[in-house]
Steps between C-alpha positions, in 0.01 A plus 500: 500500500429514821319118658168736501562575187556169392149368700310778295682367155406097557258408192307247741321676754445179707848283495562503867767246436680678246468821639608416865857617555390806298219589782749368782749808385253741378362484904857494638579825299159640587535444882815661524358817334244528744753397767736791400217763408206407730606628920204314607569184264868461611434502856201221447747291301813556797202455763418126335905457431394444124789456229330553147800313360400170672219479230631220328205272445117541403458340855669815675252766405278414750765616747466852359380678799114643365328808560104484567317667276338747742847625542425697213208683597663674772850577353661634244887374408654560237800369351557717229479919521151623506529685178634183311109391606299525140140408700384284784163284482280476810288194590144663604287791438396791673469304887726260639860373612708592157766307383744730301755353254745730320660436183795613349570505124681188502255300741209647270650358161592165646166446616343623162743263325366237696086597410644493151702161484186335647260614259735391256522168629151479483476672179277780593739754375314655187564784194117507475294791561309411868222649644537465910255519773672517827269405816748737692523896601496751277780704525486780741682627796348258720569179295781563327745306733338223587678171441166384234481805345849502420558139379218499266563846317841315447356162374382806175854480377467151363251529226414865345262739631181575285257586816489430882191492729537557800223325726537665856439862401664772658233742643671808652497358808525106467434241263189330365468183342333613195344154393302567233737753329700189503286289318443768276894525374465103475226551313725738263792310513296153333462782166787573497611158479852565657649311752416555859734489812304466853706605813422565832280349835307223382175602720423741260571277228234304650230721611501641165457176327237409719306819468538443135340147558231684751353736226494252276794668257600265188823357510783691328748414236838631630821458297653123537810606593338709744605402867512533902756587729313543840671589852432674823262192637136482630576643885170671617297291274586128615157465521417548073856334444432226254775282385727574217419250244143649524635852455692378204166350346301747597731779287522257258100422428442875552756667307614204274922508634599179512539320836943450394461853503415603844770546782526600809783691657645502812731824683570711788609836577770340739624228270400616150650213303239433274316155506314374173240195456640253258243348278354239793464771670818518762720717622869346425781696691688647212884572521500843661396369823496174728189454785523323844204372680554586866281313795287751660644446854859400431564704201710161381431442156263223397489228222266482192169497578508653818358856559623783665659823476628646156838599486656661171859501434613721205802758387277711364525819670825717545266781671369305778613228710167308387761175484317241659125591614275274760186657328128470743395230214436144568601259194587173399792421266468218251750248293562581108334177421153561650436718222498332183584862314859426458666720717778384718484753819281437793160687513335691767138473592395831743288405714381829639611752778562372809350626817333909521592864433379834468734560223332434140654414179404626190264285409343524876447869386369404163210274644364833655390642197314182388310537906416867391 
């Protein structure tokens, strides 16, 4: 097997330690693919007289000369033939700088393998029938790329389909967030008694609790092993952003899923590594990817503790040089033993987007509805 091969294989989806010369070779190899299949990467990589075969230690990566994120908005290179290219995700709606990231078969099952060998780790992988309600776009022309959209109709694959809601309703035109069609199909789901799986922003996870709470609606009975997996942040709406542990209790005293059971995501059209809570609530780097903190001036990395700009190192993708990416969010990385979980990576706390743009994200995009 090839060392990516190998990453994708390891049973312990956060061993840093055991997986490290793995990583070190699975970036060498994927580097010099991009080097001898990517014009504009190669020239970058002569320009900054980088040698991916002097990645010899963890400590080296941050040598790996990183693209910004907004790179991506504007350009499209490919390492791989276009026709190899199975889809591409996009990171905002309708309006907006776009950031376009194109898979190709191989990048697309290495990054479901790693969705699945999470959930596994947490055990949320499941041969029960699940009812879903997705606080996400409804399929249509206009939605079916984006980065959301397409990472939660995947997160379907890990416990059977009985029925899917979706809560921003495709119109014709648009989407509305259809709020009390949504607490209708919870309302459905507690008879049926089957488990239910929550994905999507968690603003609408919120406003719809609270309206339930506002018209005085009883408090429902979901499925126990019912649970959360939330994503796409609270931009637009910093203002109603309450903190997560209220979230959690909030779902939890209004639709009965237990607190352990709530989890936030974290992901991005340019670096789509996916990023899971553990149980306390973090967000451990798993195998598949390293993170630097960079200052915001210097662009030197930083310490624990010490916030700054996000930079995400992975071999994930063979169809775009996406190897190491300065993304436009500010974050703080943590030691393992801050977090009494039992993890043994580092864990990143995002602290929000640094500094203004016209361009929107998806969930920038999503917050309109709940304004209209």
């Amino acid at each position: 097997m090839t060392a990516r091969q190998q990453l994708i294989e390891l049973h312990d989806v956060y061993d840093h330690k055991g997986s490290s010369d793995i990583f070190l070779e699975a970036m060498r190899d994927c580097i010099k693919h991009h080097i001898k299949n990517n014009q504009f990467f190669r020239q970058y990589m002569s320009k900054e007289g980088f040698d991916p075969d002097t990645l010899q230690a963890e400590d080296d990566l941050k040598r790996i000369p990183f693209i910004h994120a907004n790179f991506f908005k504007k350009y499209e290179v490919l390492s791989v033939p276009r026709e190899d290219i199975v889809f591409y995700a996009t990171s905002s709606g309708t309006t907006g700088q776009k950031s376009q990231m194109f898979f190709d078969k191989d990048s697309n099952d290495f990054g479901n393998a790693m969705i699945k060998n999470e959930f596994r780790y947490f055990n949320f992988l499941s041969d029960e029938l699940t009812n879903y309600l997705l606080f996400t776009y409804e399929p249509a022309q206009t939605s079916k790329n984006l980065g959301t959209a397409q990472t939660d109709m995947g997160l379907l694959q890990y416990a059977p389909v009985n029925d899917t809601f979706f809560a921003l309703r495709y119109n014709g035109q648009g989407h509305d967030f259809d709020v009390y069609g949504t607490i209708n199909a919870l309302e459905e789901y507690e008879k049926q008694g089957r488990p239910v799986r929550i994905f999507g922003f968690p603003s609408f996870l919120y406003f719809t609790l609270k309206q339930m709470k506002d018209i005085g609606h009883r408090p429902l009975k979901l499925n126990k092993k019912s649970m959360t997996m939330l994503g796409g942040g609270w931009k637009g709406y910093a203002d109603k952003q309450i903190q997560k542990s209220e979230l959690y209790a909030l779902a939890e005293e209004m639709l009965g899923i237990p607190e352990a059971n709530c989890r936030d995501g974290y992901g991005s059209t340019e670096h789509s590594v996916p990023y899971f809570e553990c149980p306390h609530h973090h967000f451990h780097i798993p195998v598949y990817s390293r993170m630097i903190i960079r200052d915001v001036e210097t662009l030197e990395p930083l310490p624990y503790g010490m916030p700054g700009f996000a930079n995400f190192i992975t071999p994930h993708l063979m169809s775009v040089p996406a190897i190491s990416v300065l993304m436009g969010d500010m974050a703080v990385l943590h030691a393992p033993e801050e977090c009494e979980c039992g993890i043994q990576t580092p864990y990143m706390e995002i602290i929000g987007r640094a500094g203004t743009s016209k361009g929107k994200s998806c969930a920038i995009t999503a917050s309109e509805l709940l304004k209209r």
